[in-house]
N, C-alpha and C positions, 0 to 999 in steps of 0.2 A: 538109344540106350546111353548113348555117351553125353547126352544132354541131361536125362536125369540121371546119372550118375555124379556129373557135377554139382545138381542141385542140391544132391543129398549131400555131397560133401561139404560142400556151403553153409548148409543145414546143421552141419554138425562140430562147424568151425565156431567159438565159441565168440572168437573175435568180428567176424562179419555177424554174427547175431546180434551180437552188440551197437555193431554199426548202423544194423539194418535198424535196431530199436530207437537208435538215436533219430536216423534221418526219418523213422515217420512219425515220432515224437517232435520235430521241426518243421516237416510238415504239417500236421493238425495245428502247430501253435501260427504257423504262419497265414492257414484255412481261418483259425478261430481269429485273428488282427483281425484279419480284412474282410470277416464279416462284422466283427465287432465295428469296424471304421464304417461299414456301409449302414448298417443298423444307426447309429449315431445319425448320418447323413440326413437318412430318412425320417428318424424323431427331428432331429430340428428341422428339417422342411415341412416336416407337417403338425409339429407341435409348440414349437417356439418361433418367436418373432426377435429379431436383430433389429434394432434402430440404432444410427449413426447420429450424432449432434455435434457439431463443432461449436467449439467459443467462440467465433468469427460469423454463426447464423444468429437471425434475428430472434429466431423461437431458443436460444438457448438459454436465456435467464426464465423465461415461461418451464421451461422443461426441468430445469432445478429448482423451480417454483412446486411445481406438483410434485416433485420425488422426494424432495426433501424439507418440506414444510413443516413436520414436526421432531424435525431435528436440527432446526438453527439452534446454532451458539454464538455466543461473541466470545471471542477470545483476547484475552491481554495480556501483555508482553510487556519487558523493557522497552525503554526510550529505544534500544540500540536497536531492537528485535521490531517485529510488526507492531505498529500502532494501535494504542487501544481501539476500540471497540463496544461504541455506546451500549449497555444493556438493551436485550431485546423482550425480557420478561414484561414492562413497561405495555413493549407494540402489540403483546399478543391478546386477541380479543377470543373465547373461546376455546382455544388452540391453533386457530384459522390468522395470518397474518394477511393486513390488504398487500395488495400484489406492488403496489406501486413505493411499500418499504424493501419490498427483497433486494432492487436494485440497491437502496443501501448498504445494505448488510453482505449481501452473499456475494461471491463473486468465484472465478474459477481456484483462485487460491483457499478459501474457505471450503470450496468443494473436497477439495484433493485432502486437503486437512479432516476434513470428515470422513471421506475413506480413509485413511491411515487410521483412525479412531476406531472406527466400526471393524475392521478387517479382521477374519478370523484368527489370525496371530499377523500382531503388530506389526508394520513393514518396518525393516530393519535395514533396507537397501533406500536413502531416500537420495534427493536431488536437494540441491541448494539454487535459488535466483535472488542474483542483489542486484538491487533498484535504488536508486536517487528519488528525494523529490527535492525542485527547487520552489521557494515560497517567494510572493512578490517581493519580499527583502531581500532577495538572494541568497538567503541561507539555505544552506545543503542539508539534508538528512538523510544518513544509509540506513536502508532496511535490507535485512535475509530473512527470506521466506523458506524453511526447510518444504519439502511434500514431498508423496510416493514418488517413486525413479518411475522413469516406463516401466511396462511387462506389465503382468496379469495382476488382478489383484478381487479377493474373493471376501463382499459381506453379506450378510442375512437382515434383512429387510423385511418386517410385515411378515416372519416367518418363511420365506424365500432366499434361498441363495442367488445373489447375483455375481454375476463376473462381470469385470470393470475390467475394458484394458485400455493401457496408456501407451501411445504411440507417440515416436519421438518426429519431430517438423525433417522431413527427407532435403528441404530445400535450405541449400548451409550458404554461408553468406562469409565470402571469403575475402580478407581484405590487404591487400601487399603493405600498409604502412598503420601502423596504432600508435594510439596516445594512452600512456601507462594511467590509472585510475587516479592516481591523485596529483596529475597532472591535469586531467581533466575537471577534477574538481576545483583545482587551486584557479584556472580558468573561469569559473562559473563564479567564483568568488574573489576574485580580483578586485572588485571594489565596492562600496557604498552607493546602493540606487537612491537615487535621489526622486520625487516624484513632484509635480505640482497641478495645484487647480484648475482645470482648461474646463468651462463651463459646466457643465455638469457632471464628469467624470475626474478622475487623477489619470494621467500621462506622466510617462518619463521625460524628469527633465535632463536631457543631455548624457553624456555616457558616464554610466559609473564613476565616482569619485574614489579617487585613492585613499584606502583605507591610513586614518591618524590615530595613531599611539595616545594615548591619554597622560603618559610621560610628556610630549611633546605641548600640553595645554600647564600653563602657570596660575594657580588660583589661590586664596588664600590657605591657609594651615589648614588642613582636614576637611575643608569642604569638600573635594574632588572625592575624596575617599570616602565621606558621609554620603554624596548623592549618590554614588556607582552600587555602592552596601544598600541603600535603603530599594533603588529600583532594580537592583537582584531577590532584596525581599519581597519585592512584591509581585513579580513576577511566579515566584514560587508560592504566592498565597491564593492561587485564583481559590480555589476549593474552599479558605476561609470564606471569603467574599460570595461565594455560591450559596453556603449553607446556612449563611445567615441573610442572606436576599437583600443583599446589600451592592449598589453598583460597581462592577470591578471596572475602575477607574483610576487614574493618579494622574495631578498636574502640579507643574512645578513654574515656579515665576524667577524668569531670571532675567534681571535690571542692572543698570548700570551706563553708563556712555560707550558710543562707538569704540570696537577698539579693544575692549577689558577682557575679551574671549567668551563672549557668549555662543555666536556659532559657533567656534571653536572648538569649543566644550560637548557643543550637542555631535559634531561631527564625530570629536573621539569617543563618545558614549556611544554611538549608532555603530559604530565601529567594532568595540568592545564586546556589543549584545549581539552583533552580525544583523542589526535592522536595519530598516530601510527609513526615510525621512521624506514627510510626507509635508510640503509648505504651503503657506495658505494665510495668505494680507488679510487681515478684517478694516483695513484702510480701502480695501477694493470696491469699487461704486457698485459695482452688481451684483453685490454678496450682500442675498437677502436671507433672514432666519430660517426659509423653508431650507434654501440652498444649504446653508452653513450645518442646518440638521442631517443633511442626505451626503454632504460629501462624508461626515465624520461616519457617518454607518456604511458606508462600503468601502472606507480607508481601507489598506491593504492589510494582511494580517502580520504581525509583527512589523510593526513599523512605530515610529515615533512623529505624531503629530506637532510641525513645529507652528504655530500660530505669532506671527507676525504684527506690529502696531497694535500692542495690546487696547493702547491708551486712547486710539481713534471709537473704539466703541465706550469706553466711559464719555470720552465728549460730547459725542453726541448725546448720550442720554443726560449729560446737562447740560446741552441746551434746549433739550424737551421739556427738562422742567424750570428752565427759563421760562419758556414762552407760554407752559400753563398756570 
């Protein structure tokens, strides 16, 4: 009796019915998670498939080959920003691109950029990575590549929702002494590479040269100033010279006796432009027309070809037509 008597009074306490409402309304919702978790568990083991692809396997430009072949872009940027990026409207035959352009074009940075595009709202959390390239002149160039941060990330695809997630590298690379960023640069650029002719390729010749002021060269009244102006124009005119299918090329003849500043000259231009100086005798015995064609087509890119003994290939050609 004294057991249900309590329960009646329990029963009739307004406060434990309360309570008691609460705690099996916390119960059912805790019953309803964990079957809701286990139901989940069970559709993706028996209804969905997970594949894993790292940027570091072989099949990973294959595997962004087939998922995303009708959604290359190229994208372009400022100088400061990622590098242009040839048109791909051009590559595409069909809609189908051959497999052996994607390596061109796509890469894991182009990837991540396409998901941030696609994504059901825009990721607004992103990551930034700056990268160097240095060119066989030695000249530096910073690129920022913004893309999604890690965590999840949700697009629809072919009418399918995918989820994308991005995990961040667990293995940190920790270093007790650094060099500040434009110390590291000013390193890389330290001097004027010099290159020269070694049989059928260019070699560096010798260690960097110390970069020369173009103050420091004496030339007559406005000349210095005329040739530095004309080969910054032309520099900035390739696009002219493309669209009219015209060789984008420029040479300049500079004579005079030992001594007057012509290397001189070319040193503080290579300087100036941050190129590199590629040298090259035509007084040299075994410098034949095939050679002299092949070295000038894999010169280095931004570089200044200096060609040496102009005057040894006019002689000879008279005295060819001496002797015919």
């Amino acid at each position: 009796m004294v057991l249900h008597e309590l329960i009646v009074s329990l029963s009739d306490n307004p406060y434990f019915g309360a309570g008691f409402g609460l705690f099996g309304l916390g119960t059912a919702a805790a019953f309803a998670r964990k079957g809701f978790q286990i139901g989940m568990l069970v559709f993706r083991r028996k209804c969905m498939i997970s594949v894993e692809v790292t940027s570091e396997d072989k099949c990973y430009s294959w595997f962004v080959f087939i998922y995303l072949i009708d959604h290359i872009r190229a994208y372009r940027s400022s100088s400061h920003m990622l590098s242009p990026l040839p048109d791909c409207e051009d590559k595409v035959l069909g809609g189908i691109m051959r497999r052996e352009q994607v390596h061109q074009f796509l890469d894991d940075k182009q990837l991540l950029k396409w998901i941030n595009d696609n994504a059901a709202a825009q990721t607004q959390h992103v990551s930034v990575e700056t990268s160097y390239h240095q060119s066989d002149g030695g000249k530096v160039s910073t690129r920022f590549t913004f893309m999604p941060s890690p965590g999840d990330h949700y697009i629809k695809y072919n009418g399918r929702w995918l989820k994308i997630e991005r995990n961040r590298e667990k293995q940190m690379v920790s270093l007790q002494h650094g060099t500040p960023y434009e110390t590291a640069i000013k390193q890389l650029q330290s001097g004027t590479v010099v290159f020269a002719a070694a049989g059928a390729e260019w070699r560096q010749f010798g260690h960097p040269r110390r970069k020369r002021p173009l103050d420091s060269v004496i030339l007559d009244r406005d000349v210095k100033e005329r040739l530095v102006a004309d080969v910054q124009e032309f520099i900035r005119s390739s696009r002219w010279y493309v669209d009219r299918g015209i060789p984008y090329r420029r040479g300049y003849l500079l004579y005079g006796p030992p001594g007057c500043g012509k290397s001189s000259f070319i040193m503080a231009l290579a300087s100036e432009l941050e190129f590199s100086i590629c040298m090259l005798s035509l007084s040299e015995r075994t410098l034949t027309d095939d050679r002299l064609q092949y070295l000038l087509n894999i010169a280095p890119l931004q570089s200044i070809i200096l060609l040496e003994d102009v005057d040894a290939a006019f002689i000879a050609r008279e005295d060819q037509s001496d002797r015919t």
